[in-house]
C-alpha positions in Angstrom: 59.6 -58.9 138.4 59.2 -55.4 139.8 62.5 -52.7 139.1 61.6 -49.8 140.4 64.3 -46.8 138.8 64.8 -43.4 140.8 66.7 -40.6 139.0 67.1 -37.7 140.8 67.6 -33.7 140.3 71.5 -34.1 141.3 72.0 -37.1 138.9 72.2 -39.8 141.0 69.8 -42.9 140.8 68.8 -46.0 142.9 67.9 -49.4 140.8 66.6 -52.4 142.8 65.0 -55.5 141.3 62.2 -57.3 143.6 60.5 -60.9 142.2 61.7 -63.9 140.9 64.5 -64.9 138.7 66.7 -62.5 136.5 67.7 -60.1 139.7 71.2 -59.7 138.0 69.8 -58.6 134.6 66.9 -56.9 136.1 68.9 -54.5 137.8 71.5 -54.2 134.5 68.3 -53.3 132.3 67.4 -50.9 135.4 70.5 -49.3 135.2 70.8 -49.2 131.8 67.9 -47.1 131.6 68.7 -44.8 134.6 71.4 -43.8 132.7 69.6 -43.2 129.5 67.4 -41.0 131.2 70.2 -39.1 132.8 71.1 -38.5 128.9 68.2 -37.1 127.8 67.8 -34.8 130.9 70.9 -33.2 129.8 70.4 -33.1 126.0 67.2 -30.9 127.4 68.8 -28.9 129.3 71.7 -28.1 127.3 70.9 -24.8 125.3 68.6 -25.1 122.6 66.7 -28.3 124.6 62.8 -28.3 125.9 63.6 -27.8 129.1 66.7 -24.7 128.9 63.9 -23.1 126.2 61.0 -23.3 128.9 63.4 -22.1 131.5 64.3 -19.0 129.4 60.9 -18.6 128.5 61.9 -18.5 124.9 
């Protein structure tokens, strides 16, 4: 089972799910963690996150 995830800089993602068996769940779980990453990207870039302090330069 292959599920490739995109996430992109505006937010938005693409999930797919290519192989055998499990297609439905495989693109849940791909989804699932789309949207996870989304979350972290904006706990970082919220002030006070990795990526808003590298911005800064702080």
């Amino acid at each position: 089972m292959l599920i490739p995830i995109t996430v992109n800089a505006d937010g938005s993602s693409k999930v797919s799910a290519s192989g055998e068996g499990g297609r439905v769940e495989a693109e849940r779980l791909g989804r699932r963690l789309a949207d996870a990453v989304r979350k972290v990207i904006r706990e970082e870039m919220a002030p006070g996150g990795m990526t808003y302090t590298f911005v800064r330069g702080r």
